[in-house]
C-alpha positions as CSV (number, residue, x, y, z in Angstrom):
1,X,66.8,-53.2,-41.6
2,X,66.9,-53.7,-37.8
3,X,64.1,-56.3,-38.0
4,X,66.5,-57.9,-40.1
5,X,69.3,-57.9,-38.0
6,X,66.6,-59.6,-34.8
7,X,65.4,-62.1,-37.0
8,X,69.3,-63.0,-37.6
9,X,69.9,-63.1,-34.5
10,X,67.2,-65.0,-33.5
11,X,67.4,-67.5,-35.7
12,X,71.6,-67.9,-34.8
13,X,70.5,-68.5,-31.4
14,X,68.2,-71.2,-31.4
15,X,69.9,-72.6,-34.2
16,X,73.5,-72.8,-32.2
17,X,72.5,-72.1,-28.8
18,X,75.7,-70.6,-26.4
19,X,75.8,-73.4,-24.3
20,X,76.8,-76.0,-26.4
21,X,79.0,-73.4,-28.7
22,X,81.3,-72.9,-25.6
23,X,81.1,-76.6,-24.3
24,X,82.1,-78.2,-27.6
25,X,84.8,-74.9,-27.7
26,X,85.9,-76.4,-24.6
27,X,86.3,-80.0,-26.3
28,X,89.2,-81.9,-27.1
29,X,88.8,-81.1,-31.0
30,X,90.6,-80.4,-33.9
31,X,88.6,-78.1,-36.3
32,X,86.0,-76.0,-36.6
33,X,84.4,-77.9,-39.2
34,X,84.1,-80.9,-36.2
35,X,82.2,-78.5,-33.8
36,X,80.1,-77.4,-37.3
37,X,79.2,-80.9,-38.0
38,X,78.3,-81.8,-34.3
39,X,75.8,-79.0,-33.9
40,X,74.7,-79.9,-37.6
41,X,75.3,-76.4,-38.9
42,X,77.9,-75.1,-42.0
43,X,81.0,-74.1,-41.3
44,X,80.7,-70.3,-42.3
45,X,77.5,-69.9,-40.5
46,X,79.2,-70.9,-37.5
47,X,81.6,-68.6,-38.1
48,X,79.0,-66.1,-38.1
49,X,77.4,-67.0,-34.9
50,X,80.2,-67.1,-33.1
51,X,80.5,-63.4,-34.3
52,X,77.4,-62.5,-33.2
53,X,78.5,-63.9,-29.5
């Protein structure tokens, strides 16, 4: 089960790397489906990453 949760976690960041989480964050915009769409990711999984952070 804790493999599991590395490989997650792995994958979440180098999928949505913190970086450009917190500089579109810091962005003039209006949804989170915007900063989803930008780093070409779903909506709930971003949710989910920014969790995980």
């Amino acid at each position: 089960m804790m493999q599991v949760k590395r490989v997650r976690n792995w994958g979440m960041e180098h999928q949505v790397p913190k970086d450009p989480l917190e500089r579109l964050t810091k962005a003039d915009v209006d949804s989170d489906y915007e900063i989803a769409d930008d780093l070409g990711v779903q909506a709930d999984y971003l949710h989910r990453v920014g969790f995980m952070y």
